[in-house]
N, C-alpha and C positions, 0 to 999 in steps of 0.2 A: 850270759851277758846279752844286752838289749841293745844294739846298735841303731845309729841312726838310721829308718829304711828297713829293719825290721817288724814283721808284720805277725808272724803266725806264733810269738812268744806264750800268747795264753794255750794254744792247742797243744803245743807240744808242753805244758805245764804240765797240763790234764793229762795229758797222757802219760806223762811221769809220775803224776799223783794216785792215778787210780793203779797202775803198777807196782806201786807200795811205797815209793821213793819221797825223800823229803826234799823239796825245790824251794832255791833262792834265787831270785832274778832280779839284776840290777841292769839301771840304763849307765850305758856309757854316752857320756855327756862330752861336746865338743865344740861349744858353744865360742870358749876361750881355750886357750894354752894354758892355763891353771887346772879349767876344768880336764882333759885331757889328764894332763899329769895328775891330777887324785885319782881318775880312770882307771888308768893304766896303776896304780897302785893298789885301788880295789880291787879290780880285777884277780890282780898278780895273788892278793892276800885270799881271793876266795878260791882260786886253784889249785892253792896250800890245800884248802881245807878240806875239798868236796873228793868226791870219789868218781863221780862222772862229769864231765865238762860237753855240755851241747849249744850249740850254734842252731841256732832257728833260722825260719827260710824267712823270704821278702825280698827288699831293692836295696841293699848297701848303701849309701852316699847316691841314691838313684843310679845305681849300674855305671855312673859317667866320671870322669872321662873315657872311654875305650874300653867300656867293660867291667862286666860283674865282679862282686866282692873284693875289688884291691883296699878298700879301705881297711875290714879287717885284716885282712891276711898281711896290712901292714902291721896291723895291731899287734897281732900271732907272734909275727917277726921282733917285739919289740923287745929289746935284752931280757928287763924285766918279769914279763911276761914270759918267754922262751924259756926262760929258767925252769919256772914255774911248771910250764907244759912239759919238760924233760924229766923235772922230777915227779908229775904227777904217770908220767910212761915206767916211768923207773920202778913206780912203785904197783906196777901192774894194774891203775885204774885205768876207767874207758873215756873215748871221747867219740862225738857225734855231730854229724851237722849234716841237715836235710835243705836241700836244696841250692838256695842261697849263701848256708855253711856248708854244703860240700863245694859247691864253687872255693872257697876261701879253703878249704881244706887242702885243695890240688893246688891252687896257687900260693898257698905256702910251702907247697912241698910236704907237708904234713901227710897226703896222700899222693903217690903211690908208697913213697917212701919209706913212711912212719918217722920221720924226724924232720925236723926243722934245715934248713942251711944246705938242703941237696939242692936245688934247681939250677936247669941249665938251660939253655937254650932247645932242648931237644925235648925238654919235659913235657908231659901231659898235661892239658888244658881244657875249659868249657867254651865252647862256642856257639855262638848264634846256629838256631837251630835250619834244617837245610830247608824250609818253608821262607825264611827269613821274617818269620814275625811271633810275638808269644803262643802259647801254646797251652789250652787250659782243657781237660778232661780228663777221663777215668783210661788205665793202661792196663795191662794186663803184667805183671813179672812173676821170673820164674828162680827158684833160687838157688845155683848153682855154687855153692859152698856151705859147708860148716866151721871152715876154718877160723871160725870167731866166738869171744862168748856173746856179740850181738846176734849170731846164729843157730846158735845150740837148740833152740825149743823147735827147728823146720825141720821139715824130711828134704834130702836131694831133690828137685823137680815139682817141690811144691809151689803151686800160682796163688797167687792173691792179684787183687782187682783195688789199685790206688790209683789216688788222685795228684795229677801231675799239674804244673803252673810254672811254667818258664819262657822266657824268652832264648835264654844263652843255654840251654840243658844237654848236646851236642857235646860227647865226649871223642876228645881228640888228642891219638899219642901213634906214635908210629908201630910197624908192623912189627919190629924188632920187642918192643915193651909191650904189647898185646899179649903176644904169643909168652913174654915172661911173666904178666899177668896171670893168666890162663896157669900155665905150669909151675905159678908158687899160691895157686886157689884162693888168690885176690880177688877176683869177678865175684862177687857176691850176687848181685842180681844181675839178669838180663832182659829185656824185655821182647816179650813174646812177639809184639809185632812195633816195629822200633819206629817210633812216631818223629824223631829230631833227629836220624838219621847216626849217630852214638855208632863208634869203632865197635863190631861185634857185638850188637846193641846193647854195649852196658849201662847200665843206669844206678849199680849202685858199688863200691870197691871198699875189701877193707884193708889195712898195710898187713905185710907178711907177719908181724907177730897176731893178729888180727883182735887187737888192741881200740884200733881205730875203726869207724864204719861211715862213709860217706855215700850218700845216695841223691837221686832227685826228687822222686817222688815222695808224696806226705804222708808216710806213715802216720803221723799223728791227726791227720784230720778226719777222724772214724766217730761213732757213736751209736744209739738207737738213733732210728726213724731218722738218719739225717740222708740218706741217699734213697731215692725212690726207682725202680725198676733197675736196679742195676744188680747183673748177676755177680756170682765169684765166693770169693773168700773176702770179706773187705775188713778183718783182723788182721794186718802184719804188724805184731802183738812183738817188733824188738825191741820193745822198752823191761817188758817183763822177765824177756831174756837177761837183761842187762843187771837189773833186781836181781833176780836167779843166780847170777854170778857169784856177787858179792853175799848170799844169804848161804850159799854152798861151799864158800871160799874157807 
């Protein structure tokens, strides 16, 4: 889905296409309360049908009022929808959102959790990062799990060199949920030297069945010849994992 205020829809296409995957991406329209409700219908009908479901990154509704992706994650929330995303967990597919969707991932509760209808007041959230302004360059992460099939093709401790673009990217949850992060090998990524200031600098979580994978940085924004002088690994190639899955399943 194409929200309003989404931006990197075409990279992360590419990056599902040359993966082997076949991608359909629709804008959700919010023009009117008509439009909306056919949305939210299409939506619902194409999460029946797909195997993976990804949230691409950008500015929600322009991040406002008070902050990133509430628009979707009302969406997320929306009966119709919910359904849809229960029964596509049910049936052991994946879902994904980089950045801007993982923002909306955690504030639906969708991440830490892996379900819809947990949040409380105590829940994990993204916040403005501790510079207090956006934030755009190459990061270094390291990748602390396999506990996922968006994991499976990395070694323990292996780094890659992405490119980050945030303003709210600052992961924030109390010491209590860290420490249970940590010891149900949630943390997926962390970043080597932690640029927005992120609880135990994570930067990217998947939920305990590890079903789900929300991160910040752009995995999809990779290619030839598209970055110049920058060292690393600059394939974190978890699209192809993701493929892998379902071709082994």
């Amino acid at each position: 889905p194409i929200f309003p205020g989404t931006n990197c829809d075409y990279d992360l296409t590419r990056a599902f296409q040359q993966a082997g995957a076949t991608v359909k991406t629709t804008v959700f329209r919010n023009l009117t309360a008509a439009d909306v409700n056919k949305s939210i219908a299409e939506m619902a009908d194409n999460i029946a049908h797909c195997n993976i479901l990804a949230l691409a990154g950008g500015f929600s509704a322009g991040d406002e009022p008070d902050g990133s992706a509430k628009f979707i994650a009302t969406v997320l929330n929306n009966d119709k929808i919910a359904h849809q995303i229960d029964a596509l967990l049910d049936r052991k597919c994946l879902i994904l959102g980089i950045c801007n969707g993982f923002q909306a991932l955690v504030k639906s509760g969708l991440l830490p959790y892996g379900r819809l209808g947990q949040l409380t007041h105590n829940s994990p959230t993204l916040f403005r990062n501790d510079c207090n302004r956006h934030i755009s360059q190459m990061v270094t992460t390291r990748v602390q799990s396999l506990h996922s099939p968006w994991l499976q093709g990395f070694k323990l401790g292996e780094e890659h060199t992405v490119a980050i673009s945030h303003g709210e990217g600052k992961f924030v949850c109390s010491k209590e949920m860290w420490r249970k992060l940590i010891n149900n090998n949630q943390v997926a990524f962390q970043y080597v030297e932690n640029p927005n200031g992120s609880v135990c600098g994570i930067e990217g979580l998947v939920s305990q069945d590890g079903l789900i994978l929300g991160k910040m940085a752009h995995s999809e924004r990779r290619g030839d010849n598209l970055y110049q002088n920058i060292q690393g690994n600059l394939n974190q190639d978890i699209f192809k994992n993701a493929v892998d899955y379902f071709r082994n399943k």
